[in-house]
mmCIF file of the N, C-alpha and C atoms, coordinates in Angstrom:
data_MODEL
# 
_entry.id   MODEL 
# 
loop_
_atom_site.group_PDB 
_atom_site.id 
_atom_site.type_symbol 
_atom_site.label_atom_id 
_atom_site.label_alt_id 
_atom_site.label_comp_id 
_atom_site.label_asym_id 
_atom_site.label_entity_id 
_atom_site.label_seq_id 
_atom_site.pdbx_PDB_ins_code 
_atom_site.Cartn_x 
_atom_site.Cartn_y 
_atom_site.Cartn_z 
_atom_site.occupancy 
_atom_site.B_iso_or_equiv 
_atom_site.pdbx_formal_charge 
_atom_site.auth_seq_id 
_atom_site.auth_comp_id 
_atom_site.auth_asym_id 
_atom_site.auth_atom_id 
_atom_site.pdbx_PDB_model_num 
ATOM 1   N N  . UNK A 1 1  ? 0.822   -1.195  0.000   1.00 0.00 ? 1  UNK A N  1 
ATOM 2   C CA . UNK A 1 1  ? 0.000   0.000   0.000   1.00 0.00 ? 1  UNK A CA 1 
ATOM 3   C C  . UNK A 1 1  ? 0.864   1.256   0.000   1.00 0.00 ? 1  UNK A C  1 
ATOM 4   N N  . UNK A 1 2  ? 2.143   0.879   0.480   1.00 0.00 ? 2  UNK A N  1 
ATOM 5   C CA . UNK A 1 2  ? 2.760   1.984   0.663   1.00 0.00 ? 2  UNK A CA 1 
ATOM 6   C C  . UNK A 1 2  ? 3.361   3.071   -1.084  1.00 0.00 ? 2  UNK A C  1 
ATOM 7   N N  . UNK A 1 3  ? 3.444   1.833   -1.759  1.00 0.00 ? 3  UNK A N  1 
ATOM 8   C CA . UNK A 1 3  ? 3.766   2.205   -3.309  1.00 0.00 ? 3  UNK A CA 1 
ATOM 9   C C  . UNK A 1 3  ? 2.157   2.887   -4.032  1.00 0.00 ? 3  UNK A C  1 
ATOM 10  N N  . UNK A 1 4  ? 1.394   2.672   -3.320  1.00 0.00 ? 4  UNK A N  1 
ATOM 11  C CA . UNK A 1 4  ? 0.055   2.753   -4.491  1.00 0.00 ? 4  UNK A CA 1 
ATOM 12  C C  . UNK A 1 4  ? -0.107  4.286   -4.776  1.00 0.00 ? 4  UNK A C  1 
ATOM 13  N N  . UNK A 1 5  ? -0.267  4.136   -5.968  1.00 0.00 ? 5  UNK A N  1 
ATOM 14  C CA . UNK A 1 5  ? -0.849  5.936   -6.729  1.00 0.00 ? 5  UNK A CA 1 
ATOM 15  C C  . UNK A 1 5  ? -2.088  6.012   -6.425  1.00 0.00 ? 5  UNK A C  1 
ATOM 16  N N  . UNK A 1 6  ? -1.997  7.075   -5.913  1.00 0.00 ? 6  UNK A N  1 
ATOM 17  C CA . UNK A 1 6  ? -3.252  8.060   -5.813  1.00 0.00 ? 6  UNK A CA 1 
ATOM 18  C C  . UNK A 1 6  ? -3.760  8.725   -6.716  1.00 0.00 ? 6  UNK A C  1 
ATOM 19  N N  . UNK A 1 7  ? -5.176  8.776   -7.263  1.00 0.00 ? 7  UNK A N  1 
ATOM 20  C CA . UNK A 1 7  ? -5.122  9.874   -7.790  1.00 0.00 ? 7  UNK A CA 1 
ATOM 21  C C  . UNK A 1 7  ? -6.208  10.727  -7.868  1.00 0.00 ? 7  UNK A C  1 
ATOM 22  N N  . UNK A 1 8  ? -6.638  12.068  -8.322  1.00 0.00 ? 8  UNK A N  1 
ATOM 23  C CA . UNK A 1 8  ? -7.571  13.106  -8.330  1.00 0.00 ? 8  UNK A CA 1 
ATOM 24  C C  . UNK A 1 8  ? -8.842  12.501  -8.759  1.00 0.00 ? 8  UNK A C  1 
ATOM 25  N N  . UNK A 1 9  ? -10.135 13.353  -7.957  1.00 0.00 ? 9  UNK A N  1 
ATOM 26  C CA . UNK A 1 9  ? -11.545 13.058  -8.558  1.00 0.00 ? 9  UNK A CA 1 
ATOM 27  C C  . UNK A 1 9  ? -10.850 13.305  -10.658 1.00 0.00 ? 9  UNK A C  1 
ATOM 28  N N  . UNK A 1 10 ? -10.572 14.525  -10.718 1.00 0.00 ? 10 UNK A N  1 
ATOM 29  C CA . UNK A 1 10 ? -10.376 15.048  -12.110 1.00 0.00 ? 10 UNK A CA 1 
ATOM 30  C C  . UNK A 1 10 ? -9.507  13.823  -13.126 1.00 0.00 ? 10 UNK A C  1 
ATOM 31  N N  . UNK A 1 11 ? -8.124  13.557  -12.044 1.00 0.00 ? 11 UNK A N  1 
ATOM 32  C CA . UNK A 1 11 ? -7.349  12.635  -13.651 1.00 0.00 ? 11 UNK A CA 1 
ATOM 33  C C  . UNK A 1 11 ? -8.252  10.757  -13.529 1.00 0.00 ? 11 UNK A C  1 
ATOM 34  N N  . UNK A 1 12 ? -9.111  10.654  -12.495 1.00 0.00 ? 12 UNK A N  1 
ATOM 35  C CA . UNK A 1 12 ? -10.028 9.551   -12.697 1.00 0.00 ? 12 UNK A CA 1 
ATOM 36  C C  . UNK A 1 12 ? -10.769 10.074  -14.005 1.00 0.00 ? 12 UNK A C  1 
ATOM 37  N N  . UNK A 1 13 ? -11.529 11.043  -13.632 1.00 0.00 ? 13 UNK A N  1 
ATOM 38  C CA . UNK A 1 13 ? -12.920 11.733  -14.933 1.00 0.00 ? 13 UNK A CA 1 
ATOM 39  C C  . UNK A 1 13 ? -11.938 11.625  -16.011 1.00 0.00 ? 13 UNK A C  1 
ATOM 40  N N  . UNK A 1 14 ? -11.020 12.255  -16.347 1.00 0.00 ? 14 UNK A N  1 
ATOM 41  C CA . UNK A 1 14 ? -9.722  11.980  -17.340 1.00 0.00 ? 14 UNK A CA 1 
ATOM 42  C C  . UNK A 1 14 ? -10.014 10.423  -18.214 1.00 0.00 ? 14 UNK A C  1 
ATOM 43  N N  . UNK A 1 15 ? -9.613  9.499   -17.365 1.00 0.00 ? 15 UNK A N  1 
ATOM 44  C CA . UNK A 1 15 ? -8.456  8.382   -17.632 1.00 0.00 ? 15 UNK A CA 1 
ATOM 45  C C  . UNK A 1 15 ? -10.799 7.656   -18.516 1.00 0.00 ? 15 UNK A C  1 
ATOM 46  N N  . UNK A 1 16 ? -11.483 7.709   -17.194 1.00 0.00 ? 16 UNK A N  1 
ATOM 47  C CA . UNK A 1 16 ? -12.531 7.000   -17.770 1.00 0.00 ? 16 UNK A CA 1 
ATOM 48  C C  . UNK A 1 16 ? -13.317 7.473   -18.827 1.00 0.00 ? 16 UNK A C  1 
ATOM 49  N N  . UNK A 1 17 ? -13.283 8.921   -18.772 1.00 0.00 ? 17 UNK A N  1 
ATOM 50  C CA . UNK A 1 17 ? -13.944 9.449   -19.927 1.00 0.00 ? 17 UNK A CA 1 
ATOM 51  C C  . UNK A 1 17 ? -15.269 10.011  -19.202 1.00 0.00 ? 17 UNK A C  1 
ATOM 52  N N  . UNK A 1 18 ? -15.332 10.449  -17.896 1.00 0.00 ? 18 UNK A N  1 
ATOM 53  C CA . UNK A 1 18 ? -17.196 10.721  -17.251 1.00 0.00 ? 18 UNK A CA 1 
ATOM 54  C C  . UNK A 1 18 ? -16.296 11.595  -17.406 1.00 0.00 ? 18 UNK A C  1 
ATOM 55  N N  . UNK A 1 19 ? -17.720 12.825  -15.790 1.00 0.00 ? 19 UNK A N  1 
ATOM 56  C CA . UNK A 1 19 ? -17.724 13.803  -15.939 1.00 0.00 ? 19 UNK A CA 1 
ATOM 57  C C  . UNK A 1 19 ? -17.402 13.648  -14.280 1.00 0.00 ? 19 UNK A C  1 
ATOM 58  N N  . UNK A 1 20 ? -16.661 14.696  -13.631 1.00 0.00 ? 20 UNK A N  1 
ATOM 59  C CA . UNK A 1 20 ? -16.269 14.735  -11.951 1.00 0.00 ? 20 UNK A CA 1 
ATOM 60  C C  . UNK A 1 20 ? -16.964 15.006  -11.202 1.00 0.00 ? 20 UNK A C  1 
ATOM 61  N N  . UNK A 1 21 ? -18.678 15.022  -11.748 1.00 0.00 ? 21 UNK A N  1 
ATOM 62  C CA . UNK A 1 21 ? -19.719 15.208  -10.872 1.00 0.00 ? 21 UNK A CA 1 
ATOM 63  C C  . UNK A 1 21 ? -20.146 13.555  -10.756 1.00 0.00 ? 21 UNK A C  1 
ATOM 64  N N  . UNK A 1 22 ? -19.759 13.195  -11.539 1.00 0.00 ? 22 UNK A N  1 
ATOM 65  C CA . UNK A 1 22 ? -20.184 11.249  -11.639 1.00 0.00 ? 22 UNK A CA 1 
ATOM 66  C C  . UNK A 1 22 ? -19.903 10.521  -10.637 1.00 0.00 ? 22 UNK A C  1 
ATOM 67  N N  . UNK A 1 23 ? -18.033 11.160  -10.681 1.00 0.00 ? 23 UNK A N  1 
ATOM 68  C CA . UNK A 1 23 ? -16.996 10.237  -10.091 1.00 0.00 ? 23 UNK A CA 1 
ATOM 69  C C  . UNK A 1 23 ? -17.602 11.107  -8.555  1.00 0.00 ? 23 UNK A C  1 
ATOM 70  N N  . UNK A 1 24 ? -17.603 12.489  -8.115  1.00 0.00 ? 24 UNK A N  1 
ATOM 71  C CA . UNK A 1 24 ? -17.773 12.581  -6.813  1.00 0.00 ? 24 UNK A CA 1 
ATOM 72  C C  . UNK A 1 24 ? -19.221 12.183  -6.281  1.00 0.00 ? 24 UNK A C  1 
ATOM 73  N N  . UNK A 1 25 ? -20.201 11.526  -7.314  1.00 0.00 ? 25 UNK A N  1 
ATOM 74  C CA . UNK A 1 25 ? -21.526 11.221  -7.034  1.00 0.00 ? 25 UNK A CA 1 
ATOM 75  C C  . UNK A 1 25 ? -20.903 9.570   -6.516  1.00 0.00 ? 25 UNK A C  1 
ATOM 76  N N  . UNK A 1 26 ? -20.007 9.045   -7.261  1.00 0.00 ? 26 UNK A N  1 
ATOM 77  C CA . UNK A 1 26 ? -19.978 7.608   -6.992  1.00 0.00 ? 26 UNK A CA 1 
ATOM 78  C C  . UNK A 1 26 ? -18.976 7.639   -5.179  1.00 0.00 ? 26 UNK A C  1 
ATOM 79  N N  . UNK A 1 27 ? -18.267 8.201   -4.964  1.00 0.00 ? 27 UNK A N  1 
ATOM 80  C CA . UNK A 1 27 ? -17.448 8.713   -3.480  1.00 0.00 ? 27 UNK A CA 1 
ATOM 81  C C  . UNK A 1 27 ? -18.379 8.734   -2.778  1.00 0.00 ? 27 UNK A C  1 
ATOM 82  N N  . UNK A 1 28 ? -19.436 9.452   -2.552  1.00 0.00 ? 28 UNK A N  1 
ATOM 83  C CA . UNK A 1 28 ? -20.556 9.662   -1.939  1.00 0.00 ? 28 UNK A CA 1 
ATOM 84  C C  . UNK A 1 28 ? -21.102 8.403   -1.228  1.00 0.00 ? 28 UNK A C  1 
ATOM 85  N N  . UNK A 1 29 ? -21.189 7.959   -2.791  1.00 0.00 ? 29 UNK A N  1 
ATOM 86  C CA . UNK A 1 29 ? -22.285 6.421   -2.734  1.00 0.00 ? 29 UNK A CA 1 
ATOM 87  C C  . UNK A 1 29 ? -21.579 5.277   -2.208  1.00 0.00 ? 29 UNK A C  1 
ATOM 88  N N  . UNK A 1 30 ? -20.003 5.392   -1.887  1.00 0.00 ? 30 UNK A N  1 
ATOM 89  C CA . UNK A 1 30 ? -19.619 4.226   -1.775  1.00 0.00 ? 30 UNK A CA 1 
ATOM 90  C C  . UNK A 1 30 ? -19.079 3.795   -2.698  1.00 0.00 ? 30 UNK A C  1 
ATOM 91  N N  . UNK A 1 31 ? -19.274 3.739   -3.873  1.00 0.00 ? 31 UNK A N  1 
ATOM 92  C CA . UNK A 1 31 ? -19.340 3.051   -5.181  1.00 0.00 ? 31 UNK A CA 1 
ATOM 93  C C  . UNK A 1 31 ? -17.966 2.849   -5.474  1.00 0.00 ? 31 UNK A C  1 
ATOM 94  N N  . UNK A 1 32 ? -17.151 3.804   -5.251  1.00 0.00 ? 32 UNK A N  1 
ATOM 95  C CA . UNK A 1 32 ? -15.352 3.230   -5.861  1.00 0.00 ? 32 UNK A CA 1 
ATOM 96  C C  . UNK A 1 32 ? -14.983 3.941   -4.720  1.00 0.00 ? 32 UNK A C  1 
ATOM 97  N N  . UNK A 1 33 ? -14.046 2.855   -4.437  1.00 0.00 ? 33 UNK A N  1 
ATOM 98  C CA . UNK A 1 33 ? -13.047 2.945   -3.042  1.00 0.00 ? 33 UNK A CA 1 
ATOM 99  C C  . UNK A 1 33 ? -12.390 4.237   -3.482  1.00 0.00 ? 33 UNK A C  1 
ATOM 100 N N  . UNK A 1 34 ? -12.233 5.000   -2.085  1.00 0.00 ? 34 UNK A N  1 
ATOM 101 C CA . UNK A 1 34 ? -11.269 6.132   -2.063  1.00 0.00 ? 34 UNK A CA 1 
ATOM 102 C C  . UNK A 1 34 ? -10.471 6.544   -0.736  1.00 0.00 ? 34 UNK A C  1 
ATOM 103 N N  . UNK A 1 35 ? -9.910  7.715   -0.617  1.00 0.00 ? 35 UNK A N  1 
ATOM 104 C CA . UNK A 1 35 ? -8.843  7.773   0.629   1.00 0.00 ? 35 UNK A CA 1 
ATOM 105 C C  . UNK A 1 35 ? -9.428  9.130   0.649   1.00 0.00 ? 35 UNK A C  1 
ATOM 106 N N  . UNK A 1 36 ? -9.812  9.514   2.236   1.00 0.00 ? 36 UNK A N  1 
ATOM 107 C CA . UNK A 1 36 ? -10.219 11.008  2.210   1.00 0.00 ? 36 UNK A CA 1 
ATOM 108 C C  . UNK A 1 36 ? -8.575  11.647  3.625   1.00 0.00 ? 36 UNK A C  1 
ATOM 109 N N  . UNK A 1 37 ? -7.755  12.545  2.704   1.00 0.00 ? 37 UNK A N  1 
ATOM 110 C CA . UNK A 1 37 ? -6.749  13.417  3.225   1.00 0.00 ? 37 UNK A CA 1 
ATOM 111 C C  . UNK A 1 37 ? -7.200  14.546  3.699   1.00 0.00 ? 37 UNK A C  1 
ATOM 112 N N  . UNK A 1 38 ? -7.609  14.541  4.639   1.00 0.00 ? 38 UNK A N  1 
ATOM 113 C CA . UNK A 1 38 ? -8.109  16.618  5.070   1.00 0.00 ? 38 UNK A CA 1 
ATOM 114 C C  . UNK A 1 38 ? -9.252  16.397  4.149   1.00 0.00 ? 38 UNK A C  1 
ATOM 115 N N  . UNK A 1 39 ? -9.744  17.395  3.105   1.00 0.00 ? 39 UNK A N  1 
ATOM 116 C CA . UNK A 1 39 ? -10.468 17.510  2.739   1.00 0.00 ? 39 UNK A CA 1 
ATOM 117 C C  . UNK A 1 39 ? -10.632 17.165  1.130   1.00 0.00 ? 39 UNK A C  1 
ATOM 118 N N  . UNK A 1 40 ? -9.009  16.299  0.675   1.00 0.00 ? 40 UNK A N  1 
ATOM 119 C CA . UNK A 1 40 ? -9.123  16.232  -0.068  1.00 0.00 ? 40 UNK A CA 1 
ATOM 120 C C  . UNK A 1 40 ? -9.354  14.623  -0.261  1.00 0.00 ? 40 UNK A C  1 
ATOM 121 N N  . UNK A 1 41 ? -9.820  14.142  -2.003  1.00 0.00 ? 41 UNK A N  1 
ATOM 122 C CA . UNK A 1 41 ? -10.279 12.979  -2.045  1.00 0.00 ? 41 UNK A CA 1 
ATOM 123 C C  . UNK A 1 41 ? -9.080  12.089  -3.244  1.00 0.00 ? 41 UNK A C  1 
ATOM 124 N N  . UNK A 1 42 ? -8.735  11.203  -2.863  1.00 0.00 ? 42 UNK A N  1 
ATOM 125 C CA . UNK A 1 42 ? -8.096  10.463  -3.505  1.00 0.00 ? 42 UNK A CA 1 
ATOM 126 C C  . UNK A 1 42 ? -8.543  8.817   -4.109  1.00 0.00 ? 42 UNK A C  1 
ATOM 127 N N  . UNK A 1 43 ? -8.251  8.605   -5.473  1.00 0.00 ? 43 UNK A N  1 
ATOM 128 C CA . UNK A 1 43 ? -8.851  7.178   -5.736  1.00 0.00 ? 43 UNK A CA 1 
ATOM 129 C C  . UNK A 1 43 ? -7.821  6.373   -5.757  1.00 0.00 ? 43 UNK A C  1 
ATOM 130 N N  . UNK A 1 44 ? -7.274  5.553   -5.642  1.00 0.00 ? 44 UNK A N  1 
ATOM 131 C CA . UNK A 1 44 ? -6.247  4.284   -5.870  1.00 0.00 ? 44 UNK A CA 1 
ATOM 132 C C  . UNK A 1 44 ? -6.863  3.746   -7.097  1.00 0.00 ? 44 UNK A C  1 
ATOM 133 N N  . UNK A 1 45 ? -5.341  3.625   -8.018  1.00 0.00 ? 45 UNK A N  1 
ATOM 134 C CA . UNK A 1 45 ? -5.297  2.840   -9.193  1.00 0.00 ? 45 UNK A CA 1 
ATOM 135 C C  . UNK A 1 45 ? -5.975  1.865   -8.869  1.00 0.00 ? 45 UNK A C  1 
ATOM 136 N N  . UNK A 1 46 ? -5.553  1.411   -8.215  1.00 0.00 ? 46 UNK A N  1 
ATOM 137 C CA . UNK A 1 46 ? -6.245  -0.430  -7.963  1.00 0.00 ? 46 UNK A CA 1 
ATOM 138 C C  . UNK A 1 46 ? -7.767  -0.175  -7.877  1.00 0.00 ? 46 UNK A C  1 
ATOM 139 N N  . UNK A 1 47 ? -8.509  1.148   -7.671  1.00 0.00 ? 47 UNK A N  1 
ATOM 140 C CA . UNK A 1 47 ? -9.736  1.274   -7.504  1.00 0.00 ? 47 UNK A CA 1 
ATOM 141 C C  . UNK A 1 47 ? -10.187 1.145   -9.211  1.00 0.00 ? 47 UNK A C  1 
ATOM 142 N N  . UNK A 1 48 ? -9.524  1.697   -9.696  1.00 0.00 ? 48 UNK A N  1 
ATOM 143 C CA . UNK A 1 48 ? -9.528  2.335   -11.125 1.00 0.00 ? 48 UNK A CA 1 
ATOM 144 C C  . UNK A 1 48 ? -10.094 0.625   -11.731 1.00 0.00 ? 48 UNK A C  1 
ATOM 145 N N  . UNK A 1 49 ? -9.056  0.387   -11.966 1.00 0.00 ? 49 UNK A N  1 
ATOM 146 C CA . UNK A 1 49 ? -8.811  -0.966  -12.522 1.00 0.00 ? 49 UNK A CA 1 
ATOM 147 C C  . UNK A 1 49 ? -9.749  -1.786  -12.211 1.00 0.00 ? 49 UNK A C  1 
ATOM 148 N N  . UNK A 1 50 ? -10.235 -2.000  -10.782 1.00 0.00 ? 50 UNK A N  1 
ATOM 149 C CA . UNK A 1 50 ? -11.212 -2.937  -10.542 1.00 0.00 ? 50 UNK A CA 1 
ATOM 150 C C  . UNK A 1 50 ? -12.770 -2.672  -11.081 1.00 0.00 ? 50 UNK A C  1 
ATOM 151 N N  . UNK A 1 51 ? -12.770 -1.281  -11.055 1.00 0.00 ? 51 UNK A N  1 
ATOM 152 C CA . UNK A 1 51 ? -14.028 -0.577  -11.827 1.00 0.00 ? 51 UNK A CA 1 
ATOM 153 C C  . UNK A 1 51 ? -14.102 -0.997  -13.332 1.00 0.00 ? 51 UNK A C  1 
ATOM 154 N N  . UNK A 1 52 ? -13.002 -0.536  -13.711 1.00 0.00 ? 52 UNK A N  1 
ATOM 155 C CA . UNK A 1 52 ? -13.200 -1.234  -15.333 1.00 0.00 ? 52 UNK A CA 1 
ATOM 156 C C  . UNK A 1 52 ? -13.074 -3.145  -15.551 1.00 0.00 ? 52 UNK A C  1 
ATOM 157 N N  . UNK A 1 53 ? -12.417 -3.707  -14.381 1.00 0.00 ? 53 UNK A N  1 
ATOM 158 C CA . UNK A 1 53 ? -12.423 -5.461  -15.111 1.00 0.00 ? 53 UNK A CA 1 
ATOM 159 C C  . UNK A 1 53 ? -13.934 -5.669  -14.408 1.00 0.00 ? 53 UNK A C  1 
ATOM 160 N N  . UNK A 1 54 ? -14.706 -4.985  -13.334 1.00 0.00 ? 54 UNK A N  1 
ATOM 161 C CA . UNK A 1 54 ? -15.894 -5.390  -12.899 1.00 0.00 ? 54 UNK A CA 1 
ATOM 162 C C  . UNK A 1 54 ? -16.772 -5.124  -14.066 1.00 0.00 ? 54 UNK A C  1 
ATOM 163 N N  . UNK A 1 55 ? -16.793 -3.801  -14.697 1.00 0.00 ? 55 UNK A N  1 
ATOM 164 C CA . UNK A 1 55 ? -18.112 -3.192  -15.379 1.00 0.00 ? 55 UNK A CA 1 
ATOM 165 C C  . UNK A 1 55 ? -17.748 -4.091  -16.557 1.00 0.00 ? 55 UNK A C  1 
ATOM 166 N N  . UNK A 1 56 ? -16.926 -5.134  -17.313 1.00 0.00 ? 56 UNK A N  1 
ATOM 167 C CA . UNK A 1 56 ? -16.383 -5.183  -18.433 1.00 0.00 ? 56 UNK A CA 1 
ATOM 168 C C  . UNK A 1 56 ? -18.010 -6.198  -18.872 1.00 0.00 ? 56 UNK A C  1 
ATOM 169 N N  . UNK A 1 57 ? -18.042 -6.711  -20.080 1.00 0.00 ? 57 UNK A N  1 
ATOM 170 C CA . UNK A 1 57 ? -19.495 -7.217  -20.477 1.00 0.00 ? 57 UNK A CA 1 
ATOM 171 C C  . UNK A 1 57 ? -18.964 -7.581  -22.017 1.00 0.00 ? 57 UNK A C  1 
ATOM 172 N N  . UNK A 1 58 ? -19.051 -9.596  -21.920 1.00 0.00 ? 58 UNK A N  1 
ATOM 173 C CA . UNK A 1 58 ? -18.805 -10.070 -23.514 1.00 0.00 ? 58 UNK A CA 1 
ATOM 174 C C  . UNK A 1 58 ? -19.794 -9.599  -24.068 1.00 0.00 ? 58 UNK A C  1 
ATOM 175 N N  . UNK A 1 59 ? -19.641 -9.377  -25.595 1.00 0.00 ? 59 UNK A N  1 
ATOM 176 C CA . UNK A 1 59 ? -20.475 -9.164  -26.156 1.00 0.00 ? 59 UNK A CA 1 
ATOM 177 C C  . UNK A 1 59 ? -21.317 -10.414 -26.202 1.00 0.00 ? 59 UNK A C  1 
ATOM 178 N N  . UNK A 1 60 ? -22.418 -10.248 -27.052 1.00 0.00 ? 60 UNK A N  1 
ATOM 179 C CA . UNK A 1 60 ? -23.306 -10.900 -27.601 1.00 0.00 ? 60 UNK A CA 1 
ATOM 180 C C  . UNK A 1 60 ? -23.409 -11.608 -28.938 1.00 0.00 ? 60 UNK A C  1 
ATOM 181 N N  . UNK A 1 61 ? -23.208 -12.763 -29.530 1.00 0.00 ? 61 UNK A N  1 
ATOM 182 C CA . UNK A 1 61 ? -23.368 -13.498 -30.609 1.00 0.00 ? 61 UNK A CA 1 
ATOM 183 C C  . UNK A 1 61 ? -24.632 -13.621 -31.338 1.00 0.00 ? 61 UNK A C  1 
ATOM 184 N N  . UNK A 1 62 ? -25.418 -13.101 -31.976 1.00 0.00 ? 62 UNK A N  1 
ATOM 185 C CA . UNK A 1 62 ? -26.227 -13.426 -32.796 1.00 0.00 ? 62 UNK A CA 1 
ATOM 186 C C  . UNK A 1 62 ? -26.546 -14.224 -34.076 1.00 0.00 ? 62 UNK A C  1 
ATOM 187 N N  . UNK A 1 63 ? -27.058 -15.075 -33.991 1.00 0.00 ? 63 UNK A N  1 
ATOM 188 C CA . UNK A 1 63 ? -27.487 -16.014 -35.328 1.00 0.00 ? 63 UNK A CA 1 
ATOM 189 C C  . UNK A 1 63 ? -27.366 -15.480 -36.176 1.00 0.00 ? 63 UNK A C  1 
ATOM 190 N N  . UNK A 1 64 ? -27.874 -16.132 -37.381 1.00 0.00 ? 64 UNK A N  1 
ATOM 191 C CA . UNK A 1 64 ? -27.983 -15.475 -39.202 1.00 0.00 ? 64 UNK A CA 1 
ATOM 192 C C  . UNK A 1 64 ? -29.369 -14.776 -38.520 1.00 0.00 ? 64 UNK A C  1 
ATOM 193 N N  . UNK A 1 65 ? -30.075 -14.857 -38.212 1.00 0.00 ? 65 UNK A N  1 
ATOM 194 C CA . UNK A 1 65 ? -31.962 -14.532 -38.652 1.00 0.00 ? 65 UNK A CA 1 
ATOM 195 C C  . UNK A 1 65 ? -31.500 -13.323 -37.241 1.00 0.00 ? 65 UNK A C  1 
ATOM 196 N N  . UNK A 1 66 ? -30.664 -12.837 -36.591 1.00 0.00 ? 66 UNK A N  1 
ATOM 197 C CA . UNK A 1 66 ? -30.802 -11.755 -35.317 1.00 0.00 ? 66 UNK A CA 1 
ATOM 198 C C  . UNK A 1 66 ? -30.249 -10.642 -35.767 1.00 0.00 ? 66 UNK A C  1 
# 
Protein backbone atom coordinates (compact mmCIF):
# COMPACT_ATOMS: atom_id res chain seq x y z
CA UNK A 1 0.00 0.00 0.00
CA UNK A 2 2.76 1.98 0.66
CA UNK A 3 3.77 2.20 -3.31
CA UNK A 4 0.05 2.75 -4.49
CA UNK A 5 -0.85 5.94 -6.73
CA UNK A 6 -3.25 8.06 -5.81
CA UNK A 7 -5.12 9.87 -7.79
CA UNK A 8 -7.57 13.11 -8.33
CA UNK A 9 -11.54 13.06 -8.56
CA UNK A 10 -10.38 15.05 -12.11
CA UNK A 11 -7.35 12.64 -13.65
CA UNK A 12 -10.03 9.55 -12.70
CA UNK A 13 -12.92 11.73 -14.93
CA UNK A 14 -9.72 11.98 -17.34
CA UNK A 15 -8.46 8.38 -17.63
CA UNK A 16 -12.53 7.00 -17.77
CA UNK A 17 -13.94 9.45 -19.93
CA UNK A 18 -17.20 10.72 -17.25
CA UNK A 19 -17.72 13.80 -15.94
CA UNK A 20 -16.27 14.73 -11.95
CA UNK A 21 -19.72 15.21 -10.87
CA UNK A 22 -20.18 11.25 -11.64
CA UNK A 23 -17.00 10.24 -10.09
CA UNK A 24 -17.77 12.58 -6.81
CA UNK A 25 -21.53 11.22 -7.03
CA UNK A 26 -19.98 7.61 -6.99
CA UNK A 27 -17.45 8.71 -3.48
CA UNK A 28 -20.56 9.66 -1.94
CA UNK A 29 -22.29 6.42 -2.73
CA UNK A 30 -19.62 4.23 -1.78
CA UNK A 31 -19.34 3.05 -5.18
CA UNK A 32 -15.35 3.23 -5.86
CA UNK A 33 -13.05 2.94 -3.04
CA UNK A 34 -11.27 6.13 -2.06
CA UNK A 35 -8.84 7.77 0.63
CA UNK A 36 -10.22 11.01 2.21
CA UNK A 37 -6.75 13.42 3.22
CA UNK A 38 -8.11 16.62 5.07
CA UNK A 39 -10.47 17.51 2.74
CA UNK A 40 -9.12 16.23 -0.07
CA UNK A 41 -10.28 12.98 -2.04
CA UNK A 42 -8.10 10.46 -3.51
CA UNK A 43 -8.85 7.18 -5.74
CA UNK A 44 -6.25 4.28 -5.87
CA UNK A 45 -5.30 2.84 -9.19
CA UNK A 46 -6.25 -0.43 -7.96
CA UNK A 47 -9.74 1.27 -7.50
CA UNK A 48 -9.53 2.34 -11.13
CA UNK A 49 -8.81 -0.97 -12.52
CA UNK A 50 -11.21 -2.94 -10.54
CA UNK A 51 -14.03 -0.58 -11.83
CA UNK A 52 -13.20 -1.23 -15.33
CA UNK A 53 -12.42 -5.46 -15.11
CA UNK A 54 -15.89 -5.39 -12.90
CA UNK A 55 -18.11 -3.19 -15.38
CA UNK A 56 -16.38 -5.18 -18.43
CA UNK A 57 -19.49 -7.22 -20.48
CA UNK A 58 -18.81 -10.07 -23.51
CA UNK A 59 -20.47 -9.16 -26.16
CA UNK A 60 -23.31 -10.90 -27.60
CA UNK A 61 -23.37 -13.50 -30.61
CA UNK A 62 -26.23 -13.43 -32.80
CA UNK A 63 -27.49 -16.01 -35.33
CA UNK A 64 -27.98 -15.47 -39.20
CA UNK A 65 -31.96 -14.53 -38.65
CA UNK A 66 -30.80 -11.75 -35.32
Amino acid sequence: MADEQLLTVREVSERLGLRESTLRKWVLERRIAYHKIGRAVRVPTEAVTRLIRESYREPVEHGENG
